[in-house]
PAGULUM-11880 format. One record per residue (C-alpha): residue number from 1; residue in one letter; chain; x, y, z. Coordinates in nm, 4 decimals, always signed. Each point is the difference from the previous one (the first is absolute). Layout:
BEGIN
+-----+--------+--------+----------+----------+----------+
| num | residu | chaine |        x |        y |        z |
+-----+--------+--------+----------+----------+----------+
| NUM |      a |      A |        X |        Y |        Z |
...
+-----+--------+--------+----------+----------+----------+
//
This chain:
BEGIN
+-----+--------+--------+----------+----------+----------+
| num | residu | chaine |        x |        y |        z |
+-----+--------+--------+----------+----------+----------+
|   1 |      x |      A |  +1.5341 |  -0.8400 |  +5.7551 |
|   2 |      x |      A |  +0.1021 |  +0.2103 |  -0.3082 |
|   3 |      x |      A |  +0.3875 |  +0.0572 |  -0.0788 |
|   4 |      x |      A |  +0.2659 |  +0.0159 |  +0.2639 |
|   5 |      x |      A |  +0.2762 |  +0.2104 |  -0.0721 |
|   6 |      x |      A |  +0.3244 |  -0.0577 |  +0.1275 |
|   7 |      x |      A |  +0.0882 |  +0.2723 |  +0.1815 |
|   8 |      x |      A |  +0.2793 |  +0.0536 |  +0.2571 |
|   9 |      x |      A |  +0.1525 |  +0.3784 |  +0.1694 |
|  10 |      x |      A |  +0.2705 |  -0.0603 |  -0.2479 |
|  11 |      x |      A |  -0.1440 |  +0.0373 |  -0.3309 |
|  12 |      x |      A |  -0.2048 |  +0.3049 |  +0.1625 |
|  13 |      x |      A |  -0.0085 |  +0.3168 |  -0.2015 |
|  14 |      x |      A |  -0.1695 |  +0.2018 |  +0.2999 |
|  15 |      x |      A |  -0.3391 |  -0.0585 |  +0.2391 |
|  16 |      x |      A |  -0.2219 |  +0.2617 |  +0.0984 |
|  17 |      x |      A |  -0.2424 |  +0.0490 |  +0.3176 |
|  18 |      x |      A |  -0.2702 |  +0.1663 |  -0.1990 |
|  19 |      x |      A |  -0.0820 |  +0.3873 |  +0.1264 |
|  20 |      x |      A |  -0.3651 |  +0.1446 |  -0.0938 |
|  21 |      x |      A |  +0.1654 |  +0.1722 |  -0.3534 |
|  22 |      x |      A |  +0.1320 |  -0.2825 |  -0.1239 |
|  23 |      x |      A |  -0.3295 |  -0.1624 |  +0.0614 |
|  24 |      x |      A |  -0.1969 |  +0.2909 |  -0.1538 |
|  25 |      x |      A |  +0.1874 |  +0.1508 |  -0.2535 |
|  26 |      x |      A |  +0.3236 |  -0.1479 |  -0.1283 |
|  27 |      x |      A |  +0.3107 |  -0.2198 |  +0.1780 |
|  28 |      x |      A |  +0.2913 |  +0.2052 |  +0.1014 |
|  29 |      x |      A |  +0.3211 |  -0.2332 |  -0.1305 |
|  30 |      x |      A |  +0.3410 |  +0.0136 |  +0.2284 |
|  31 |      x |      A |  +0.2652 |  +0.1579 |  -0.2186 |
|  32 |      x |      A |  +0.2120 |  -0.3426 |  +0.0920 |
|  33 |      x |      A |  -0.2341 |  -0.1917 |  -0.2382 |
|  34 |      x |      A |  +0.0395 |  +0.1955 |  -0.2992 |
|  35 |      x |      A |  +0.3602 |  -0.1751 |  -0.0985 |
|  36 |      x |      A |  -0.2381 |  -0.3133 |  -0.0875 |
|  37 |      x |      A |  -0.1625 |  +0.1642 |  -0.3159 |
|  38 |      x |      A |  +0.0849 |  +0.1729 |  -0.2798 |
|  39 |      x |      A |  -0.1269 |  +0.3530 |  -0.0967 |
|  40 |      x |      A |  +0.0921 |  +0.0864 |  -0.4249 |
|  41 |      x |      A |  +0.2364 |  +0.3147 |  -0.0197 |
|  42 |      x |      A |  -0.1571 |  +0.3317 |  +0.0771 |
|  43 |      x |      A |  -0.3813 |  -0.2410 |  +0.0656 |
|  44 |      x |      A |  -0.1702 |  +0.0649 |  +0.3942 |
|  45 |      x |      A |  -0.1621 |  -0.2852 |  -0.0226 |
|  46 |      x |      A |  -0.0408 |  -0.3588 |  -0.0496 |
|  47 |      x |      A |  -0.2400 |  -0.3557 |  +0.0084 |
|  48 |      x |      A |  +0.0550 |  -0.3261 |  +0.1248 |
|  49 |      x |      A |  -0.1823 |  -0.3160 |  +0.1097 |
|  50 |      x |      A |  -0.0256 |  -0.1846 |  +0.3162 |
|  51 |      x |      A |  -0.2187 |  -0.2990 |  +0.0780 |
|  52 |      x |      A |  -0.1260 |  -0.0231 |  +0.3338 |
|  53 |      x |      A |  -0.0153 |  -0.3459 |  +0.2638 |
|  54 |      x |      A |  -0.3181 |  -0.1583 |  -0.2360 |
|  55 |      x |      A |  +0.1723 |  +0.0809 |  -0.3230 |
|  56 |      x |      A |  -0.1693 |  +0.2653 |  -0.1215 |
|  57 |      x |      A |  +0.1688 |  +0.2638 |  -0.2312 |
|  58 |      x |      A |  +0.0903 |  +0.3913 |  +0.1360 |
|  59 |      x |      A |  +0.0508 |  +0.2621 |  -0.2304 |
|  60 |      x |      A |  +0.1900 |  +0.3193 |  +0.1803 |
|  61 |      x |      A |  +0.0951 |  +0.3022 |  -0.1218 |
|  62 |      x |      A |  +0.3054 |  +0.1601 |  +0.1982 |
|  63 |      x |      A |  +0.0874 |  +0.3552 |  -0.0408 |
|  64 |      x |      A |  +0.2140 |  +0.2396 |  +0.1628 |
|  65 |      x |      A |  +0.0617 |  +0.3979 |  +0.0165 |
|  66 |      x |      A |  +0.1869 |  +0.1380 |  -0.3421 |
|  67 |      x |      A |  +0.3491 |  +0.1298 |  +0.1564 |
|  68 |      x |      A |  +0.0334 |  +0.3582 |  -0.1215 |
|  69 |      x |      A |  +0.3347 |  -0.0334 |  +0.1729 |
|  70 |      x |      A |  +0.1844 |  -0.2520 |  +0.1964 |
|  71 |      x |      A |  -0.0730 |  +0.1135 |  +0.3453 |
|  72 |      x |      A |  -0.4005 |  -0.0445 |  -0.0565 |
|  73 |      x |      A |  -0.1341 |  -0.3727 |  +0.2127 |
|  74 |      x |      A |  -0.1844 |  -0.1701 |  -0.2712 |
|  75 |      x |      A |  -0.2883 |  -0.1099 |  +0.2185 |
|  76 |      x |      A |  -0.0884 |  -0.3396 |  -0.1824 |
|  77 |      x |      A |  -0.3851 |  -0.1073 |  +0.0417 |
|  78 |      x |      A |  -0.1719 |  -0.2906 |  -0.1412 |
|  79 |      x |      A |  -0.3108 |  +0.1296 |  -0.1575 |
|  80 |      x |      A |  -0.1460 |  -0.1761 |  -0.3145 |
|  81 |      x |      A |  -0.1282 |  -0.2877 |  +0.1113 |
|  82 |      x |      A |  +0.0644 |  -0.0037 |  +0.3806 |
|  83 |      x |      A |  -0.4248 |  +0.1405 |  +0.0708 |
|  84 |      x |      A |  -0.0962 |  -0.2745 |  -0.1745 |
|  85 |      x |      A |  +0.1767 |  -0.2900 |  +0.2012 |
|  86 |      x |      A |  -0.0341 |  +0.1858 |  +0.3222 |
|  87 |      x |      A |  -0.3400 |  -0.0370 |  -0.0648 |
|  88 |      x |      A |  -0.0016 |  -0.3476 |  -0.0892 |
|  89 |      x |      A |  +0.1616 |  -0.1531 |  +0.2717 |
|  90 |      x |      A |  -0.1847 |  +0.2962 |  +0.2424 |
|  91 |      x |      A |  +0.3227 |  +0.1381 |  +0.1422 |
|  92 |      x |      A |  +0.0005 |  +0.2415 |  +0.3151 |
|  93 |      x |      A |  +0.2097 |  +0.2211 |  +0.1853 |
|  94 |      x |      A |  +0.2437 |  -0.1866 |  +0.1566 |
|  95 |      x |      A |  -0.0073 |  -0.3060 |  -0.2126 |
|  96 |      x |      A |  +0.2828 |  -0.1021 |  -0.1562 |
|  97 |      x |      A |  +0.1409 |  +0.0187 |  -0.3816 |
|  98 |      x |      A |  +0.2739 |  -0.2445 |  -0.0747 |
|  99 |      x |      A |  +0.1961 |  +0.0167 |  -0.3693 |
| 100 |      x |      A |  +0.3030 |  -0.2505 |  -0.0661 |
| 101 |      x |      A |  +0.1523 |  -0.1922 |  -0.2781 |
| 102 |      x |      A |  -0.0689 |  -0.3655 |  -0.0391 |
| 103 |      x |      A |  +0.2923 |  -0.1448 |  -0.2557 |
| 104 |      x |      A |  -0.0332 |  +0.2526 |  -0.3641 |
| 105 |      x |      A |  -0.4209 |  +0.1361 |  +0.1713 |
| 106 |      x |      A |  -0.1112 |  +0.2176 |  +0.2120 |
| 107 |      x |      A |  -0.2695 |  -0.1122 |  +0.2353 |
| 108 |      x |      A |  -0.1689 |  +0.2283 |  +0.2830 |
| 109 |      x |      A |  -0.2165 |  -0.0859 |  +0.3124 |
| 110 |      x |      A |  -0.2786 |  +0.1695 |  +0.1886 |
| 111 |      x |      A |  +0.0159 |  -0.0828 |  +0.3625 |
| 112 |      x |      A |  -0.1937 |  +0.0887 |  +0.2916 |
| 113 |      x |      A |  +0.1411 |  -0.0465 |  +0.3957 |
| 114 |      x |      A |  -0.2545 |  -0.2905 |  +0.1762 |
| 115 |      x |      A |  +0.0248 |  -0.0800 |  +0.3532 |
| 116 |      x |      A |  +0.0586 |  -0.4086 |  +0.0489 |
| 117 |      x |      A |  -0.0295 |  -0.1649 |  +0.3357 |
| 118 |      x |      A |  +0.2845 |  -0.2326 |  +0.0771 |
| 119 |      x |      A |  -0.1464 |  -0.3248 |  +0.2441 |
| 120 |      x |      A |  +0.1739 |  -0.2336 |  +0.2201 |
| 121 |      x |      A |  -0.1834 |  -0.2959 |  +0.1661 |
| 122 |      x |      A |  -0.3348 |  +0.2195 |  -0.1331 |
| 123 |      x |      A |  +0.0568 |  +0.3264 |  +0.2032 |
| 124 |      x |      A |  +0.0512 |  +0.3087 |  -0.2206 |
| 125 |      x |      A |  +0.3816 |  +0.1069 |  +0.1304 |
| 126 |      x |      A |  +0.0814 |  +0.2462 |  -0.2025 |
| 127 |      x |      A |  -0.1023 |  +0.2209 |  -0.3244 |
| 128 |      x |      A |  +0.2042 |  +0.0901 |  -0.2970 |
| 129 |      x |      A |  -0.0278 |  +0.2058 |  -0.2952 |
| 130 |      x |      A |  +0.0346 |  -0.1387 |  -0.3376 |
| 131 |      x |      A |  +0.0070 |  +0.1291 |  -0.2941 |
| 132 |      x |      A |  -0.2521 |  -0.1811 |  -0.2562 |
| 133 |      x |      A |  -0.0378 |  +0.0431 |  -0.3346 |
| 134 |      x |      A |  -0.3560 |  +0.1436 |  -0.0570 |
| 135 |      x |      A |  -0.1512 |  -0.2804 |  -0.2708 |
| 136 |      x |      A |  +0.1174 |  -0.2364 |  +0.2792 |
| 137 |      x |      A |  -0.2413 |  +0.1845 |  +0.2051 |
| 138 |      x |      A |  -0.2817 |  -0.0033 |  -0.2495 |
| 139 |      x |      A |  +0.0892 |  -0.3819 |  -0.0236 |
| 140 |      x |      A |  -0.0317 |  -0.0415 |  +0.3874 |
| 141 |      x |      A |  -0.3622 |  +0.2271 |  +0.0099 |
| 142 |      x |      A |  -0.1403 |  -0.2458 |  -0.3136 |
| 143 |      x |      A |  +0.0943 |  -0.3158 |  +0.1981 |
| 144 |      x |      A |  -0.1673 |  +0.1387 |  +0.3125 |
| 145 |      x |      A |  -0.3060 |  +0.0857 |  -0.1830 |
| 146 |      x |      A |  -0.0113 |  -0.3733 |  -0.1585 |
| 147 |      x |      A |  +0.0205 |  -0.1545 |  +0.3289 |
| 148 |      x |      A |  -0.2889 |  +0.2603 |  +0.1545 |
| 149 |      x |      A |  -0.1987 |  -0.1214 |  -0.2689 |
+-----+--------+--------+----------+----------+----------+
//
């Protein structure tokens, strides 16, 4: 189904469990990520693109507080562009936003927890929780629907 990035931990830039501002207003970005992009001399902002599991193309704009002097936390935020794929892939509080490098791109993932039974000999023994990425889940609810039907 779609695109399938590669991703592994190691070419992680950060993953975030989503709180109910970055769902409603803008994404508050860990200070650790901003070493992976590039901001012009004396600029507070910047844009780049991400595609997401199915291949679609993300445009973000990442901006952070203007340092009147060196002690001031810059308090980076994703903003421009972030409403519009939270939307889109209908992101909630606790969800969870995942942005890495695959090779020279940069690819993000919208995830959501899901509870899976594990069976042995057909007796439910135990349940995990997996993180799924959410057009997985649409996937999953469109082939349930067909076989309704």
């Amino acid at each position: 189904m779609g695109v399938s990035p590669l991703y592994s931990e190691t070419n992680e830039i950060f993953s975030k469990d989503l709180s109910k501002t970055d769902v409603g207003v803008r994404l508050s970005f860990p200070m650790k990520a901003l070493k992976d992009f590039q901001f012009l001399e004396g600029e507070n902002k910047t844009e780049f693109e991400a595609a997401d599991g199915i291949g679609k193309r993300w445009r973000f704009g990442l901006s952070k507080r203007k340092a009147r002097h060196s002690k001031v936390h810059p308090k980076p935020v994703l903003s421009s562009g972030w409403l519009a794929y939270v939307k889109a892939k209908g992101l909630k509080t606790k969800d969870r936003f995942v942005l890495y490098r695959d090779l020279d791109n940069l690819s993000v993932r919208a995830q959501r927890k899901v509870r899976r039974p594990i069976q042995l000999f057909g007796k439910e023994i135990h349940v995990e929780e997996v993180w799924v990425d959410v057009e997985e889940l649409e996937g999953l609810k469109r082939e349930v629907s067909r076989s309704i039907l």
